[in-house]
Structure formats: structure tokens, C-alpha cells
N, C-alpha and C positions, 0 to 999 in steps of 0.2 A: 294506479292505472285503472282508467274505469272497465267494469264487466263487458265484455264483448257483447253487442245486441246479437240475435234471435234474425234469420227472414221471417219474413210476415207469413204465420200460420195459412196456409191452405185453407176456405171454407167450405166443407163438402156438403150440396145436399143431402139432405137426409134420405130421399129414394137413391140418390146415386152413392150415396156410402153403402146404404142395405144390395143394392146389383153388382155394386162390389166383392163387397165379403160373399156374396153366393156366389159369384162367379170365381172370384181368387180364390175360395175352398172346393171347388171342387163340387158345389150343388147345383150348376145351375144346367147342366146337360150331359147325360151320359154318354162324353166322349171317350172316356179310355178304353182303351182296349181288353178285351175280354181276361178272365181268367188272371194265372201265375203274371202276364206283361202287363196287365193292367194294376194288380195290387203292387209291384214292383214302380212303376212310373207313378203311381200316389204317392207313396211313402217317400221316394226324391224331392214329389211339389208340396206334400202337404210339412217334409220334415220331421214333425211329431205327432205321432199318433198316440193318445195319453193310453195308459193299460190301467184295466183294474180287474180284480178276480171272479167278481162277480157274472155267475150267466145264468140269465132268466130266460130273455128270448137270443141270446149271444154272449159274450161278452163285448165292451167299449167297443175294441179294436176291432172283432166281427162286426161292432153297428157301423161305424165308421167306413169300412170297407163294403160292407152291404148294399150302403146307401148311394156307393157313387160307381163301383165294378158290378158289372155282372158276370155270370159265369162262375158262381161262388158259392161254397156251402158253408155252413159253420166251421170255424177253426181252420181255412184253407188262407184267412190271414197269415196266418204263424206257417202252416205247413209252404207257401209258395216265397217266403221270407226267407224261413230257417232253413239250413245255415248258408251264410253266404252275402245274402242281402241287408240284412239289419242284427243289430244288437238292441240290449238296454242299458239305459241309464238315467238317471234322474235330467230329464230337462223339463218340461211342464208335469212336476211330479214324475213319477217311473213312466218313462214312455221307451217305445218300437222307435229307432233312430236308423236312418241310412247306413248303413256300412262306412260310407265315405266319411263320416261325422267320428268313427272310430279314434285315428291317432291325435283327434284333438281333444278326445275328450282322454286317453291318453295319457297324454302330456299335461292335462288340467283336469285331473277327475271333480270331481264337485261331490262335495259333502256336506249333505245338510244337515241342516242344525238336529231334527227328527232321528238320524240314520243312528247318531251315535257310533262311529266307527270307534274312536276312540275310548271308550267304554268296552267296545267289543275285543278292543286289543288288550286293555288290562288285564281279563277275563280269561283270555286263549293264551296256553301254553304256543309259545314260539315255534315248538318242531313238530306241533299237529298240523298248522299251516304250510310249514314246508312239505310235510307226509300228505296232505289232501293236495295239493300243488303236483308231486311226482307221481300220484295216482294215476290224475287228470292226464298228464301228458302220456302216461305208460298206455291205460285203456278208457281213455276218454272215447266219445263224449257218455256222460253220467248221470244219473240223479242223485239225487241226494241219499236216496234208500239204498244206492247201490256203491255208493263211497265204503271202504272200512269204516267201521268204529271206533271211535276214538274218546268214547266215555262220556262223563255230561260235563255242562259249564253250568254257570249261574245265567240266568235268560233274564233278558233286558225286561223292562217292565215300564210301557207308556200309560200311567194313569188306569191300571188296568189290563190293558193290551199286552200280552204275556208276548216275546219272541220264545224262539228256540233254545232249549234245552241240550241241546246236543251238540256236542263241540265240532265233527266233522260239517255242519251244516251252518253253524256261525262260521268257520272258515270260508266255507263255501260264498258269506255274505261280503266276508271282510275280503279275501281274494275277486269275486265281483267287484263290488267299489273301486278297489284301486286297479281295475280293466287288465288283470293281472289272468283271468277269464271271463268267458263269455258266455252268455245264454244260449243256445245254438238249437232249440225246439223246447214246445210245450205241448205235453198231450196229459193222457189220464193218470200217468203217473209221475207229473209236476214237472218244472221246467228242467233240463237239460242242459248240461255245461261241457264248457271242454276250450282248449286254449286256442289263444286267437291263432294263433300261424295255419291253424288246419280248420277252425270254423270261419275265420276271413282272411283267406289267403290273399286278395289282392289287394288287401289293403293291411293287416297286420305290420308290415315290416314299412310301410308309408311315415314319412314325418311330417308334419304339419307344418313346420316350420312356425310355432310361437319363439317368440323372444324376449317375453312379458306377461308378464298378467291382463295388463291391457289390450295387446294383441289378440290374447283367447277371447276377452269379455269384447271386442269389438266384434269377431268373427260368432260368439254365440249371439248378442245382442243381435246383430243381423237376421240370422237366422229365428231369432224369435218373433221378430218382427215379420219376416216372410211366412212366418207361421201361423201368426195371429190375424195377417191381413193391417189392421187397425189395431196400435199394443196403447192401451191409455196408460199416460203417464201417470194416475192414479194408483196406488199399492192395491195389489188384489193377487189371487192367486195362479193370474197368468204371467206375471213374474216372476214364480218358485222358480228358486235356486238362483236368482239373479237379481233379489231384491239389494245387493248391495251397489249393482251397478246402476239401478233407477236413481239413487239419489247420490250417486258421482257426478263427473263435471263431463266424462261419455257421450252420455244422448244430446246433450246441448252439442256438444262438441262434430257428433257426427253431422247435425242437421245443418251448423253454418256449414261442414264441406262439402254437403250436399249428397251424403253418402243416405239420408234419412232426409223423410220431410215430416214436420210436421199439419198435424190437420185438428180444425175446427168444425165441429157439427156444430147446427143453430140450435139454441136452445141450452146450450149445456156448457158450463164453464170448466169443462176439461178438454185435455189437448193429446193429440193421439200420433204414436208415430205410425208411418205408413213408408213401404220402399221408395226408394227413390226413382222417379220416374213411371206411377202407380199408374198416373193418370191415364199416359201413352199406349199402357197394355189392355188389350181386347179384351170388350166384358163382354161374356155371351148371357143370351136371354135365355131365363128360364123354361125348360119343356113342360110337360104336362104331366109327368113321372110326381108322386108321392112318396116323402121320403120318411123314413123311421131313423130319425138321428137319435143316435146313441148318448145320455145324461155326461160325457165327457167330449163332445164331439167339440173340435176346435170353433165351430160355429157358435157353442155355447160358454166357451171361456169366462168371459167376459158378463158376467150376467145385465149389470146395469148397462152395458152399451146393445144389450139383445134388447131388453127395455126399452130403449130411446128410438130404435131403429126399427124394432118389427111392434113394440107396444105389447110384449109378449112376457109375463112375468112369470119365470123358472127360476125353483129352486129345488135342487137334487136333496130331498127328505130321507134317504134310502138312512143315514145316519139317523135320524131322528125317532124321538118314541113316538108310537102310533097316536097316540093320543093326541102332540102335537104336529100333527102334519094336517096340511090344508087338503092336497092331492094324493098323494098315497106312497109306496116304499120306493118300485121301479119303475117310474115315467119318462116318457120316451116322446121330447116332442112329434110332431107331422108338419115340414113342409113341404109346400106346393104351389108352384106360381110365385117363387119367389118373396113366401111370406108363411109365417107359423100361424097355421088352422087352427090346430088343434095338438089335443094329447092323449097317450094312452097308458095304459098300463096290464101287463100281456104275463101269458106263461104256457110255453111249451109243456103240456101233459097227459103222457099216454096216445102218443099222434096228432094231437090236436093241439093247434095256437089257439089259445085264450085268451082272447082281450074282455080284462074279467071289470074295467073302464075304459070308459071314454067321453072327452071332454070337447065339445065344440069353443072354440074360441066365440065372442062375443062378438056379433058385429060383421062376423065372417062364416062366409057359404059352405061348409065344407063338404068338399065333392066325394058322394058315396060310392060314384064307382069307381074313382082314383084311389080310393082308401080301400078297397073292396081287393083291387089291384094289387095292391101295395102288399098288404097283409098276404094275399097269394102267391107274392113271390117272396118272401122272406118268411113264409110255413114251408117254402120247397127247399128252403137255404137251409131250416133248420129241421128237417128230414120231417114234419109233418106233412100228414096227408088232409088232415081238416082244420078249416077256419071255424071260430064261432063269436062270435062280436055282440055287443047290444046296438040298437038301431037307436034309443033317443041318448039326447045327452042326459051326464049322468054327474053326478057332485054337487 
């Protein structure tokens, strides 16, 4: 029986791909509503919001929300979140997920290849995990400092990268994983667990209704897509956790029923899904607001297609030795106008934001007193009282 053909790829300009994704992410006008309604109504449209630990001028998730709510200080992502509105779980790497995303991930936790759960289970005695487990539900929610002790284990070891040592806090990993609990706040003394019937009440006792494996990877695969805007069917790491389903018979599968389209930029011989029916929804124009996206920001997933589309070459160095970096550890692109200006690289110290660089994109005007702006309301997010910036470009 011969392969079932394909509809005919979608060809999107390349400005109207780029007013896309700003507009589908959430860059292109400060519409949501202020404050705790407005980080709650992102986190439904954007999906995922990736986490990392690092905070220089935020962390991710603070950039992320900084960039599109106002009404916002540092860490008031998590505190207007937690508990109730979102958990975590590995979908584009460790990310902030809907509440409503809870009994499916459930019913299908995901375990990456990384996580080594299995490894973790070898290690842990059986009835520390039932004992961190009855803790939790006695006088939850907890941190990990404030679990009993329960002795040491042998701590995983990535190439280097030591985990935990400590067997109530590997429980604490292997009981996350399989959504067994939940993250329910992060503050200065590390994230907060406690079980889902009382951190997501209205959704804990929820069933998804999967009846397959396929059924989850069609309802995630969805979802990835509405998260990415534009998901290229190329491997890269806006696929974690789903790269088995990129090279299934899935994504073909969804686009003949029209559940998924795919699309063509000119220029580029990769093929990109987009939701269905992308075209039909209102792109708004970009305002005059400068934005400081955060080195994880869903607008940057994708590097080679931020390339093709803004002409704008990122690569997050924060990993790399100094020696080899071109730009520096924590760079933070600048859009404006619907296009990447520019770049900086900053740090909150002793009251004052530092922007200790700054890079003009080539080519392009970048406006000093939108960035001037910019920096003023994101030193007020992150309780500075002073800006101090260089005036030429610099690298």
C-alpha cells in the first residue's frame, strides 16, 4: 500500500512567520492583565514556561513573566502560581505547567533519559520512600531540610554533576517524577512539596482520560506545538522529552487530519508544524515597550529558526568556559518593534542593575530611551533603586 501523501506545506512569509511567534508568545503588546490574573492567564496560553536556577537579573521564569505582565516583582511568578495553579514536570526540559496539564502527565509521567529514575530506585531503600511519602501527607507542604532523615545514598553522578546524597531528598526526586507529589512553592529555602489532593485540589482527583500511549503523545504533541508557535520538525531541544514522537508516524498523521499544519519558510528546507487553523487567529502589532527576554524564553527555543526569522544569532554560553564564549555567561536578548536590537548582559548588586554589556545588533537603531525604559522597569521588578548601563556598544 503506497505512503499516504502530506497536504501541501503552508508557505509563510518570513515577516509574517516573525508577527506570528511575537504575537502567538505573548511579545507583541502588553495585554494581560496585571499582577497574580495576569501570570495565571500566560501560563494557560504560553503552556510552558522552561525553569532554570539560575538568577542574575531573575531567574527564566521571572524573565518570562517580566517581559509580558506587569505588576510584577521578582519571584511573584512562583508566589501567584504556587499552589494551586501550576506544578513541574519535565516538558521542554523542567518547566512551570498549568495545573490542568496535571492528570496527564499523571497517568504518563515522562522520564528522561537524564533523570535516571531508575538508577534512583536501585539506590533507595523501599520504605524511606513510603516514610517521605507519609510525612508529606501528615505535615506537608515541606522542604527538603525539613523532611526527617533518613541517612545517605550513593548520589548519581552526570559526567561530573554530583546529585544528592541524601536519601530523604532522592525520595523526594523519585516521588516527584512519578507525580506521586508536587512542587507547591519556591522561595529562599528551595522548592516546596506536598501532595497533590491539597496542592491541586481541583484538579488532583481529574482523569485525563488516556487509553494509550498514543493518546498522551497526541495531547502532549499538541500542546508543544501551541507552545512553540512554529515546532520544526528538525531534532533540537524543543523537542525534549518527545523526541520519540518526532520520528513516529504522529506528526504526519496529525497534519493529513488536520489536527496540525504544516508550514514552509522561503529559504529553508525544513518543515515546521504550527496549530491548526494559525492563520485565522489575530496577530497583534507590536507596541513600543522593550523587552528583556530571558536566555529560555519560548521565543528563543528554537535557535536556528530565531536565525532565519529575526537574523539574530543566540547562543546561551552560561555553560561554556569563558575563554570560549563570543558574548559573555548571562545574555539576555532586547526586543522591540517586533525584532531583536540588541543584547545585554546585567547583574543586580547592592541596589543597582548592572548592565556590566551591551551589544547593538548590526544594522539596527536601537532605541535608547526604550531600553533606558526597559532596564527602569525591570531594576523596580528586581527591588533596585539604580540603573547604570554603558552608552557605546561594546564586544
Amino acid at each position: 500500500m503506497p505512503k499516504p501523501t502530506l497536504p501541501p506545506a503552508v508557505t509563510l512569509p518570513t515577516d509574517e512567520a516573525r508577527a506570528w511567534l511575537v504575537s502567538h508568545l505573548g511579545l507583541a503588546t502588553s495585554s494581560w492583565p496585571q499582577g497574580a490574573e495576569g501570570v495565571r492567564a500566560l501560563l494557560l496560553h504560553l503552556r510552558h514556561i522552561q525553569l532554570d536556577p539560575l538568577d542574575v537579573i531573575g531567574t527564566n521564569a521571572d524573565l518570562v513573566a517580566l517581559a509580558r505582565v506587569d505588576g510584577l516583582a521578582k519571584g511573584d511568578v512562583y508566589r501567584h502560581l504556587y499552589p494551586g495553579h501550576a506544578f513541574e514536570h519535565w516538558a521542554k526540559e523542567r518547566c512551570l505547567l498549568p495545573a490542568s496539564a496535571f492528570p496527564h502527565y499523571r497517568e504518563r509521567s515522562l522520564e528522561t533519559p537524564w533523570w535516571g529514575l531508575a538508577t534512583r530506585l536501585a539506590r533507595l531503600p523501599e520504605k524511606v520512600l513510603g516514610a517521605v511519602l507519609e510525612e508529606l501527607e501528615a505535615r506537608g507542604p515541606l522542604t527538603a531540610a525539613e523532611l526527617t532523615d533518613h541517612g545517605a545514598v550513593q548520589p548519581l553522578d552526570w559526567s561530573g554533576w554530583k546529585g544528592t546524597g541524601k536519601a530523604s531528598s532522592m525520595a523526594l526526586e523519585v516521588l516527584w517524577t512519578r507525580c506521586e507529589i508536587v512542587v507547591c512553592g519556591r522561595g529562599p529555602g528551595g522548592k516546596r512539596y506536598d501532595v497533590p489532593h491539597r496542592a491541586l485540589p481541583d484538579v488532583a482527583r481529574a482523569h485525563a482520560g488516556h487509553t494509550s500511549d498514543e493518546s498522551f503523545a497526541r495531547w502532549a504533541l499538541t500542546e508543544r506545538v501551541e507552545a512553540a508557535g512554529l515546532l520544526s520538525r528538525a531534532s533540537g531541544p524543543h523537542w525534549s522529552t518527545l523526541s520519540p514522537v518526532r520520528t513516529s508516524p504522529l506528526p504526519d498523521a496529525m497534519v493529513r487530519e488536520g489536527v496540525l499544519e504544516e508550514v514552509a519558510l522561503p529559504g529553508s528546507p525544513r518543515r515546521y508544524l504550527a496549530p491548526a487553523g494559525f492563520r485565522s487567529r489575530p496577530v497583534t502589532a507590536p507596541d513600543e515597550r522593550m523587552r528583556i527576554l530571558g536566555p529560555l524564553d519560548p521565543l528563543l527555543w528554537d535557535r536556528g529558526l530565531v536565525n532565519q526569522l529575526f537574523g539574530f544569532e543566540y547562543v546561551w554560553e552560561v555553560y561554556k568556559p569563558e575563554e570560549r564564549r563570543r558574548w559573555g555567561w548571562y545574555v539576555c536578548p532586547l526586543l522591540h518593534r517586533g525584532q531583536l536590537v540588541g543584547r545585554l548582559e546585567a547583574r543586580v548588586q547592592e541596589g543597582v542593575l548592572r548592565v556590566e554589556k551591551l551589544w547593538r545588533e548590526k544594522g539596527v537603531k536601537l532605541d535608547d530611551a526604550a531600553l533606558d525604559e526597559a532596564l527602569a522597569r525591570h531594576a523596580r521588578a528586581c527591588g533596585a533603586v539604580k540603573v547604570r548601563r554603558p552608552r557605546a556598544r561594546v564586544g
